[in-house]
C-alpha positions as CSV (number, residue, x, y, z in Angstrom):
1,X,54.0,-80.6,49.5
2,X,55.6,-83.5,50.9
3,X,59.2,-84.9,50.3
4,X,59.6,-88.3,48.9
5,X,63.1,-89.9,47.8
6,X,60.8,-92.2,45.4
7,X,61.1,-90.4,42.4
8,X,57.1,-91.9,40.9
9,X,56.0,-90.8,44.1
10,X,57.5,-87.4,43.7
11,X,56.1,-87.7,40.2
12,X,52.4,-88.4,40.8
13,X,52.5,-85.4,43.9
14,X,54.0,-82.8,40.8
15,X,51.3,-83.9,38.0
16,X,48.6,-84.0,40.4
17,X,49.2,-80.7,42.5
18,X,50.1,-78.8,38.7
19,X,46.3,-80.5,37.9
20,X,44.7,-79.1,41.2
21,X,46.2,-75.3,40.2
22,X,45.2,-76.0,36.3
23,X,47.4,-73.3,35.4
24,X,47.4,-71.7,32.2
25,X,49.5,-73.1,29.4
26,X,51.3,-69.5,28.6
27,X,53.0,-69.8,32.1
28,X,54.8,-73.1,31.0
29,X,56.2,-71.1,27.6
30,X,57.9,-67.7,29.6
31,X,61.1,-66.9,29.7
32,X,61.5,-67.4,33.7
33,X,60.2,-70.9,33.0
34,X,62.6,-71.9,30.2
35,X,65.2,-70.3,32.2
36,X,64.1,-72.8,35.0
37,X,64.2,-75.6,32.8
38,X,67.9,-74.9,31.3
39,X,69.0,-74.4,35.1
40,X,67.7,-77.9,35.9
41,X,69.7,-79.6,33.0
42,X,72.9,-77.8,33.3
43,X,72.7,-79.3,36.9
44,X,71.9,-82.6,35.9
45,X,75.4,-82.5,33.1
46,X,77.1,-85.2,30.7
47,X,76.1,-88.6,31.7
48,X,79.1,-90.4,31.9
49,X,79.6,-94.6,32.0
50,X,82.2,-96.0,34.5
51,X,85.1,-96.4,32.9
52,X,84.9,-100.2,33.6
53,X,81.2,-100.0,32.2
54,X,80.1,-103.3,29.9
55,X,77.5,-100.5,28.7
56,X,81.1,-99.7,26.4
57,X,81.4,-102.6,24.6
58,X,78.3,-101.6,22.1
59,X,80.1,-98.2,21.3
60,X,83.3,-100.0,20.8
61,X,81.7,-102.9,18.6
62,X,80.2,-99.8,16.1
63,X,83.3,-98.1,16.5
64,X,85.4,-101.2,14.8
65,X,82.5,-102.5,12.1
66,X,83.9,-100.2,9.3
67,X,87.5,-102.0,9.9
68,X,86.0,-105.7,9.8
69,X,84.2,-104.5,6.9
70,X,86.7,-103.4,4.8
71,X,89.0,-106.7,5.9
72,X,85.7,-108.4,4.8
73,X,85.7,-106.9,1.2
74,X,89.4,-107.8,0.8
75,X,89.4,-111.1,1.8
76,X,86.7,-111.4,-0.5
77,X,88.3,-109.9,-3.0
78,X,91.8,-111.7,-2.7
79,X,89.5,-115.0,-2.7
80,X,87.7,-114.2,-5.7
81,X,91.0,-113.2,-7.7
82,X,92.6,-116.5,-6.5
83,X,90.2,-118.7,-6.8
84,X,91.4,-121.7,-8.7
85,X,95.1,-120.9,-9.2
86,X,95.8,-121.9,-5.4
87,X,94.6,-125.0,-5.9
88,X,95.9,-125.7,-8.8
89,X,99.2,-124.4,-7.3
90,X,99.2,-127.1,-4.4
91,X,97.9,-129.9,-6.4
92,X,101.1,-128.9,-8.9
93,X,103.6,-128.8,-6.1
94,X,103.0,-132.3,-5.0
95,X,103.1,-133.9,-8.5
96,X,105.7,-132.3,-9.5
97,X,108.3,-134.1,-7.1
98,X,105.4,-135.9,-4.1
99,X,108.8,-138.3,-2.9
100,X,110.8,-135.3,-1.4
101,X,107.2,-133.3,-0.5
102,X,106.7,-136.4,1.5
103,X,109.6,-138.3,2.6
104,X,112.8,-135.8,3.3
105,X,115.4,-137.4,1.9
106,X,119.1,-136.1,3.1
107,X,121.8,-136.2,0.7
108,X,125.0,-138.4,1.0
């Protein structure tokens, strides 16, 4: 078999050289095979981003939904208990006395 650094190349000569042999389906289930398999991932190991990766911006979005959530529900709630009264609260401060709300008058 020949060695290619394409890995579809590599690919196709696997797939087509395992259909050439057609080898029976017990010797892809023994234990030297699985052992083979396990050996070939433990190699590979824990994919790791960059640390400078954009690819962490998702984790870090899902990471801080709960929080905006929850600041969600309280502003929500705090609005809903409000509602009116701060309105009403404003409107009230400048009738009660809208000359020194406006115009800062110093005292003599």
């Amino acid at each position: 078999m020949t060695h290619t650094k394409d890995p579809m190349d590599r690919l196709q000569l696997v797939l087509s050289s395992a259909h050439r042999t057609k080898a029976h389906p017990s010797d892809f289930t023994g234990r030297q095979w699985r052992q083979h398999v396990m050996q070939s991932v433990r190699r590979v190991g824990v994919l790791h981003p960059d640390a400078n990766s954009v690819f962490k911006f998702p984790q870090l979005a899902w990471r801080l939904a709960p929080a905006a959530l929850a600041l969600m529900i309280l502003l929500a709630v705090m609005i809903m208990k409000i509602g009116d009264s701060l309105e009403f609260h404003l409107v009230g401060l400048m009738v009660s006395d809208p000359v020194q709300t406006y115009i800062p008058i110093e005292p003599l």
